[in-house]
C-alpha positions as CSV (number, residue, x, y, z in Angstrom):
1,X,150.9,6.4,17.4
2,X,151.6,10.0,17.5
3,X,155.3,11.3,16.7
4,X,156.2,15.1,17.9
5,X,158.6,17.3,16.2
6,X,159.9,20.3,17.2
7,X,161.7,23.1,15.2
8,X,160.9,26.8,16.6
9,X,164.3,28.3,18.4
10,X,162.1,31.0,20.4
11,X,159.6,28.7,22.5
12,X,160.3,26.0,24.7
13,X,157.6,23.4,22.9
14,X,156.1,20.8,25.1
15,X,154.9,17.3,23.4
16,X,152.6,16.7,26.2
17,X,151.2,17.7,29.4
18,X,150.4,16.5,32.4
19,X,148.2,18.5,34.9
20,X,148.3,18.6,39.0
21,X,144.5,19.1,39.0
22,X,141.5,17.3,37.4
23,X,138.5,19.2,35.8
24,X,136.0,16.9,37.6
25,X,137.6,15.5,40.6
26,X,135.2,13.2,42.0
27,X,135.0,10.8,39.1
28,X,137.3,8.0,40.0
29,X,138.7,7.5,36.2
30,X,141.9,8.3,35.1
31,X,142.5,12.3,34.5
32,X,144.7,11.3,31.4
33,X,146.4,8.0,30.3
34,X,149.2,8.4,27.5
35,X,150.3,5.4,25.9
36,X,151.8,5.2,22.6
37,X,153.9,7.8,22.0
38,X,157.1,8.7,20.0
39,X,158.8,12.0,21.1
40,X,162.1,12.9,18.6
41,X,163.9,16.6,18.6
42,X,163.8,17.7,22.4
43,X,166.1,18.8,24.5
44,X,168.8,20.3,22.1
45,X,169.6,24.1,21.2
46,X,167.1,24.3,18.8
47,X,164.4,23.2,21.3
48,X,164.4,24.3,24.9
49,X,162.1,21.2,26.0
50,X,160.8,18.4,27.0
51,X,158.7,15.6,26.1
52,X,156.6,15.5,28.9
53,X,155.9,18.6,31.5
54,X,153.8,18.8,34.4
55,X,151.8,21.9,33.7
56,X,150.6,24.5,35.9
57,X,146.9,25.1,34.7
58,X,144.4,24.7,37.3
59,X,146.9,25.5,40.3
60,X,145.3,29.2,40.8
61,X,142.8,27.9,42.1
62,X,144.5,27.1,45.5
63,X,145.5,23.5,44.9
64,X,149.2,22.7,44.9
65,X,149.2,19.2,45.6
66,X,148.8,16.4,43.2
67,X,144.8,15.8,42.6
68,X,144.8,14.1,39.4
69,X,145.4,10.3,38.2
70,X,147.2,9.9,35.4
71,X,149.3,7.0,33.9
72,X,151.6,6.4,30.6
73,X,153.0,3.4,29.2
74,X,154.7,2.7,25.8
75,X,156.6,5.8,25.3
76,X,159.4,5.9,23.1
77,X,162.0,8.3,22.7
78,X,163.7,8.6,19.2
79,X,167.3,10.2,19.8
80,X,169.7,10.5,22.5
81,X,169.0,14.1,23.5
82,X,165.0,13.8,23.9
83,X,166.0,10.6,26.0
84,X,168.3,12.4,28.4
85,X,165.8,14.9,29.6
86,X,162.3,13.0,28.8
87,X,160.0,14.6,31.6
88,X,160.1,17.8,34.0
89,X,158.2,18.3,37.0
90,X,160.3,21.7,37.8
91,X,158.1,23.9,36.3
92,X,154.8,22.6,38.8
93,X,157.7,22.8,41.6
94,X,158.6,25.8,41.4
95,X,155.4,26.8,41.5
96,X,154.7,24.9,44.5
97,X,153.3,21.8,43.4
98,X,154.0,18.5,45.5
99,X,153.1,15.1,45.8
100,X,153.3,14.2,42.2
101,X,152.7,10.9,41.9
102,X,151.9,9.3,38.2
103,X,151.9,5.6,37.2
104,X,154.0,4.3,34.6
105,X,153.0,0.8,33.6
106,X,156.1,-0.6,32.0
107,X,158.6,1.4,33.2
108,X,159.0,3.8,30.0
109,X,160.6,6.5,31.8
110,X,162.7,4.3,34.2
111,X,166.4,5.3,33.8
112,X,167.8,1.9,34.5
113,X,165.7,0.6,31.7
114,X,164.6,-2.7,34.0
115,X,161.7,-2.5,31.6
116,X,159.1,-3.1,35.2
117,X,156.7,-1.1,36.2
118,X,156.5,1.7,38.6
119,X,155.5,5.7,39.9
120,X,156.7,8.8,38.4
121,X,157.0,11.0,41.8
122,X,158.0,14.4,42.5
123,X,161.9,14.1,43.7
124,X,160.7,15.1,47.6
125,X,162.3,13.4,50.7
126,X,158.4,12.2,51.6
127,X,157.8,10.4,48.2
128,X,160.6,8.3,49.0
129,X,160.5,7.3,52.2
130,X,157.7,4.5,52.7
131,X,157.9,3.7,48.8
132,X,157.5,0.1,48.3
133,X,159.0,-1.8,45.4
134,X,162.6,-1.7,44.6
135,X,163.7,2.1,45.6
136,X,164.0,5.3,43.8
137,X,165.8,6.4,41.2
138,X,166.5,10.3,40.0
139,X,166.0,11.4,36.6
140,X,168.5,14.2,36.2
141,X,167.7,17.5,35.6
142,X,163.8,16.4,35.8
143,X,162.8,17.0,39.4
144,X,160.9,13.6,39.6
145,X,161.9,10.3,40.5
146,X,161.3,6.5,39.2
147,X,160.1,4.3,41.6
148,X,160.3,0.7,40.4
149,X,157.6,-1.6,41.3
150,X,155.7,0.5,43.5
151,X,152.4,1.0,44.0
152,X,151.2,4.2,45.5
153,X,148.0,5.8,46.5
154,X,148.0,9.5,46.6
155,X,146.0,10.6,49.9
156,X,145.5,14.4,51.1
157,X,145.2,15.8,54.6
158,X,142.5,18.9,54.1
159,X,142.6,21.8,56.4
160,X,142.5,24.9,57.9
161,X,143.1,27.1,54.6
162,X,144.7,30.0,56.2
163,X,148.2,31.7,55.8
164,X,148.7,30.9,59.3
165,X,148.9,27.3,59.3
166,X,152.3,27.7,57.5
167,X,154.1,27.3,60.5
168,X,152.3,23.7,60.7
169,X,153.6,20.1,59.7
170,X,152.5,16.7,59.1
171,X,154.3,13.8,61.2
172,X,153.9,10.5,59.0
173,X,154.6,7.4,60.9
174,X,154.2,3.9,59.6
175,X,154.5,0.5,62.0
176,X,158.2,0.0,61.6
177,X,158.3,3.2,63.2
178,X,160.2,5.1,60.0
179,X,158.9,8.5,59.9
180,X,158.8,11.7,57.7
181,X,157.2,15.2,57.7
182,X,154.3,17.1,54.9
183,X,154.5,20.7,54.8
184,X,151.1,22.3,54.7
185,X,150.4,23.7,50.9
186,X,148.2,26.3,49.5
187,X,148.5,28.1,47.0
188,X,149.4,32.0,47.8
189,X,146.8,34.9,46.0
190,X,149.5,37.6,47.1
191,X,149.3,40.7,49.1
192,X,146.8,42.1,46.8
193,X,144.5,39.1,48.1
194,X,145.5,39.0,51.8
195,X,141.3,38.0,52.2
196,X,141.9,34.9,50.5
197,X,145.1,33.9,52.5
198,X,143.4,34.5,55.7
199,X,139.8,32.4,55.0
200,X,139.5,29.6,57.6
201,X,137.0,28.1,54.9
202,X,139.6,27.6,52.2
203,X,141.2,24.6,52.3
204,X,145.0,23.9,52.2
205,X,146.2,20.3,52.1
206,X,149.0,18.1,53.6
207,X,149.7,15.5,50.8
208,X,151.4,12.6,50.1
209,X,151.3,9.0,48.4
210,X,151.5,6.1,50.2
211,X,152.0,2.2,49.9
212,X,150.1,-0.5,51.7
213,X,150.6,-0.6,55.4
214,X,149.4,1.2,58.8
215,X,150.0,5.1,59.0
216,X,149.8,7.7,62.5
217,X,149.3,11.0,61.2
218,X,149.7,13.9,63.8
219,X,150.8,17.0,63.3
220,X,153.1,19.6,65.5
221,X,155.4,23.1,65.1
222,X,157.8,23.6,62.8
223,X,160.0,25.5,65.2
224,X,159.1,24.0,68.7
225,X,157.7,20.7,67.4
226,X,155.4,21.0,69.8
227,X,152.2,18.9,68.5
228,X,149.7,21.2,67.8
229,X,146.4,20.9,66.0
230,X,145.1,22.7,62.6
231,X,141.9,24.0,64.0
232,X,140.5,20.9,61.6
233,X,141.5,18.2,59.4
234,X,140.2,15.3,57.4
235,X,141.5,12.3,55.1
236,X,140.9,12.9,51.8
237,X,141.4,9.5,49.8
238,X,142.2,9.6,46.4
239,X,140.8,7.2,43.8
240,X,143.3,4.4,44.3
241,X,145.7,3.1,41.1
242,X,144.1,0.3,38.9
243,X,147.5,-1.5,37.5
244,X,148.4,-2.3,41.2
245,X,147.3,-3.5,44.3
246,X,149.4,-2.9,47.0
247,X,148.3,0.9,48.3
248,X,147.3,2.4,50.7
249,X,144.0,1.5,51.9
250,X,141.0,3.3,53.2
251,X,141.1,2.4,56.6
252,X,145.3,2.6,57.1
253,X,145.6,6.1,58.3
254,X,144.4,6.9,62.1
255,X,145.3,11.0,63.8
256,X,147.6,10.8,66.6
257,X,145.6,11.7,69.6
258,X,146.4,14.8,71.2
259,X,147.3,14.4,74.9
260,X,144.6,16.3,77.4
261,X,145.7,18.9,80.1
């Protein structure tokens, strides 16, 4: 059991931290999983922090959304103050990071305390709106959400890399017919790159995670919502969660077919 303490008025310390991106992504094991901790001293005047933190490490290298599996259970915080703020995704935000989606097995970080299960997700209008479980809750001041009970599968859209797709979105539909919309993310090398923001070959992403259930993906205009195409797209699968069983499965996703003229 490790115990963090923070006493240095000039930095903003960080017990732990999570990261959006994995060093080797295509091995299906957790990318970190933090259990037993105790986190006492945050978020006062003497320390400008958090507990927990979603870093930004890794996201230069043009991947904004989530693409890591992580999952934390049995964390305990020790005063009243560290408990009021515990976590912050704002930082990764701000930064552009999205579809943050981490499992917490017993509910640790759950403001209502219900002492269930549940995902840690980024506090974005698409995170929320097929959840399963019981619903969402907001930690304040955090930029995530609690999700009780649910069970999500992150799951990326890959394609066309350049700038120009900006002006493209994702349509989500599931079989009841609800429906929300994924903005196309990559991240931006700057005018002093414009070669990297313009290469077809680098990949941006439209991601989200997703219960159990059958999805229609298509995608259209942001201004005329007209459906359109991103010159090319594929389903990227994420290694599915291994507390839970009720995600999104490999075959649940099919492209909306674009009508011929």
């Amino acid at each position: 059991k490790s115990q963090w303490w923070c006493t240095h008025p000039k930095f903003e310390i960080v017990g732990l931290e999570f990261y959006m991106d994995r060093l080797e992504p295509l091995r299906p094991e957790n990318s970190m999983v933090a259990t037993g901790l105790s986190f006492s001293g945050f978020g006062n005047k003497k320390c400008p922090g958090v507990a927990l933190t979603m870093g930004v490490t890794f996201m230069e290298t043009g991947e904004l959304s989530y693409n890591s599996r992580e999952q934390l259970s049995n964390i305990t915080f020790m005063d009243e103050e560290t408990a009021a703020s515990p976590i912050s995704f704002c930082k990764a935000m701000d930064y552009g990071g999205t579809s943050i989606a981490i499992q917490d097995l017993d509910g640790s970080l759950d403001p209502n305390k219900s002492g269930m299960p549940g995902f840690l997700v980024s506090n974005e209008t698409k995170m929320a709106t097929f959840v399963n479980g019981i619903g969402c809750t907001e930690i304040p001041g955090s930029c995530a959400m609690f999700c009780q009970e649910a069970c999500l599968r992150n799951i990326k859209v890959r394609a066309n890399g350049a700038f120009s797709q900006q002006h493209v979105e994702m349509v989500v539909t599931n079989a009841n017919g609800k429906m929300d919309v994924v903005g196309w993310s990559r991240y931006d090398f700057g005018p002093e790159n414009l070669s990297y923001n313009t290469r077809i070959e680098w990949e941006g992403s439209f991601g989200i995670a997703l219960p159990a259930g059958l999805y229609n993906f298509g995608f259209r205009d942001k201004s005329t919502l007209q459906s359109v195409w991103p010159d090319w797209a594929y389903i990227d699968y994420e290694p599915a969660p291994t507390a839970c069983t009720e995600y999104a499965a490999d075959n649940s996703i099919e492209f909306e077919s674009l009508p011929i003229f």
